[in-house]
C-alpha positions as CSV (number, residue, x, y, z in Angstrom):
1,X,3.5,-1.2,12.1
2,X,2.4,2.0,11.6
3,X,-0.2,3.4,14.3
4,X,-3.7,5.0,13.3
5,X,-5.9,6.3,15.6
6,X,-7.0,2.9,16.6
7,X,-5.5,0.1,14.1
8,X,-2.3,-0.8,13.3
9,X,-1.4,-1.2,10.1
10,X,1.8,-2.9,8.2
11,X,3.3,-1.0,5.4
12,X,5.3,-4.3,4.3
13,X,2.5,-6.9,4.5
14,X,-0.3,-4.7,2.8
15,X,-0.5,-5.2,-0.6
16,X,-3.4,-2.1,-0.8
17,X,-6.2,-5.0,-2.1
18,X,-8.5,-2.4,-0.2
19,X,-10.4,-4.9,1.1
20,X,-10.5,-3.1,4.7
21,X,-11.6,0.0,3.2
22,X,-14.2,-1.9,1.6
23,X,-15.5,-4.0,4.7
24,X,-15.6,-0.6,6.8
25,X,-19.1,-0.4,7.7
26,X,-18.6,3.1,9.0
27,X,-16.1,4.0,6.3
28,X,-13.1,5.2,7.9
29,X,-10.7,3.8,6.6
30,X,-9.3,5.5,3.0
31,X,-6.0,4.5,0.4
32,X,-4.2,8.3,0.6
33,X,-0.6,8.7,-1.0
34,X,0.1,5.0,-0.7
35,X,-0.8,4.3,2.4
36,X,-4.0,3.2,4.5
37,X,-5.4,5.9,6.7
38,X,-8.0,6.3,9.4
39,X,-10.7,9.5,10.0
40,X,-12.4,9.4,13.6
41,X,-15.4,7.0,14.3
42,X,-13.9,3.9,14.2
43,X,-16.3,1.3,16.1
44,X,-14.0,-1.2,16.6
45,X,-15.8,-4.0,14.4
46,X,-12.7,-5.6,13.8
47,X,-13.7,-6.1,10.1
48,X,-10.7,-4.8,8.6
49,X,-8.5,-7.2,10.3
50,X,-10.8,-9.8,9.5
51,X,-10.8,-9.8,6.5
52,X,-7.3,-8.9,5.5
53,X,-5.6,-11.6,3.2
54,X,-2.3,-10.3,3.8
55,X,-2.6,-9.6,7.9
56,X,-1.7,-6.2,7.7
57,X,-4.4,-4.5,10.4
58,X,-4.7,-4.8,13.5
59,X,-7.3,-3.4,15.6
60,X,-6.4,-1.9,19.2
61,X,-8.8,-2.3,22.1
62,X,-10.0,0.3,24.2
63,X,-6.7,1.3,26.1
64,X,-4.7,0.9,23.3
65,X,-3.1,-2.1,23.6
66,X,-3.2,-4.8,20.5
């Protein structure tokens, strides 16, 4: 796992569908050179890791922990 400023995401699982980036309401998630990457303002929806086929987010609560 791979740590973004407030999801986790799996290199190996994700098969870059984009379907996090697409459920994003506040859009801050992006495909960039391969890999999934997060701007600031994440809202912790827990969208992205919702609705990932291939269970490769995973949103961290408040202090950080999974």
């Amino acid at each position: 796992m791979k740590p973004r400023l407030h999801v986790l995401w799996n290199e190996t699982y994700c098969k870059r569908c984009l379907l996090c980036v697409e459920v994003c309401p506040v859009q801050v998630l992006s495909l960039e050179r391969n890999e999934i990457t997060e701007k600031e303002g994440c809202i912790r929806c827990y969208q992205c890791e919702r609705y990932c086929p291939d269970i490769a987010i995973e949103v961290m609560d408040e202090k950080g922990k999974e």
